[in-house]
C-alpha positions in Angstrom: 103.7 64.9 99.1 102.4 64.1 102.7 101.0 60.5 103.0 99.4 60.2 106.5 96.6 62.1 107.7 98.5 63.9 110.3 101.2 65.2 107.5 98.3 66.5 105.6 96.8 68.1 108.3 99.9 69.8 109.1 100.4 70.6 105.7 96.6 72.4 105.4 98.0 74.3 108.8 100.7 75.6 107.6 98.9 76.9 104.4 96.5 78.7 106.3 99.2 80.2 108.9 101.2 81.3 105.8 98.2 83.2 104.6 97.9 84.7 107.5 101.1 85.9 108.5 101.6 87.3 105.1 98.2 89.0 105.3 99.6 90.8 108.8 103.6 91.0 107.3 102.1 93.3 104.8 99.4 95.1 107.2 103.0 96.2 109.0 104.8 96.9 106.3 102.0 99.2 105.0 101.9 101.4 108.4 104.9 101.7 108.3 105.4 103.4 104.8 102.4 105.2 105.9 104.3 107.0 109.0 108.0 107.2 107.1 105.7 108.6 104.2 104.3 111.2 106.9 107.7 112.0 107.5 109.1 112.4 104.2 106.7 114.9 103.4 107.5 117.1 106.9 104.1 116.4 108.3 104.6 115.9 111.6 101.8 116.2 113.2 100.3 113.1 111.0 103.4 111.3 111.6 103.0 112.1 115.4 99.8 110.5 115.7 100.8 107.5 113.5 103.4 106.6 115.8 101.7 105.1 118.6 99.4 103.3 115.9 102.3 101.9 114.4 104.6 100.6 117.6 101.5 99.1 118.9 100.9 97.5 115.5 104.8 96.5 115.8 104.0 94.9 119.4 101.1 92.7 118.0 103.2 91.2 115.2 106.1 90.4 117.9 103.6 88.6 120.2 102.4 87.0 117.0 105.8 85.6 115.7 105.7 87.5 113.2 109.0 90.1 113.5 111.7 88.8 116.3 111.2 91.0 119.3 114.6 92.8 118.6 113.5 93.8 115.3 110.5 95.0 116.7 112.6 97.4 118.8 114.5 98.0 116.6 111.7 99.1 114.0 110.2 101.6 117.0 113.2 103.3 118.5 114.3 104.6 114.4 110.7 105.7 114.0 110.6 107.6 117.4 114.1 108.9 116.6 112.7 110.2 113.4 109.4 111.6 114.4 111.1 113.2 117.8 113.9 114.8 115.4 111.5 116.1 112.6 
């Protein structure tokens, strides 16, 4: 247990920024399955428009820390693969 104020004050930040990036981990996570659910199911056209929705999504949660930037182009080059080949 954190004795001095600053060690509890770190410890109520990293609560809160847990909270956080679990809120947006599994705001991600969710467009995605949306879009490779679009996919599965041959619509294209719904997978189409949730493409840009989702790489931009995947940009936010880079910038944010949340996914390392090579995962996050990772993540967008299979989905465009996927939704350019149908």
């Amino acid at each position: 247990m954190a004795h001095s104020a600053s060690a509890i004050k770190r410890v109520r930040q990293n609560v809160e920024r847990r909270i956080r990036n679990r809120s947006n981990r599994s705001r991600l996570r969710s467009q995605i399955k949306k879009l490779r659910q679009a996919l599965e199911t041959k619509n294209l056209a719904e997978a189409k428009k949730l493409l840009p929705e989702t790489a931009s999504l995947v940009d936010v949660m880079v910038k944010k820390g949340i996914l390392h930037e090579n995962a996050g182009n990772r993540y967008k080059s299979r989905l465009a693969r996927r939704v350019a080949s149908g």
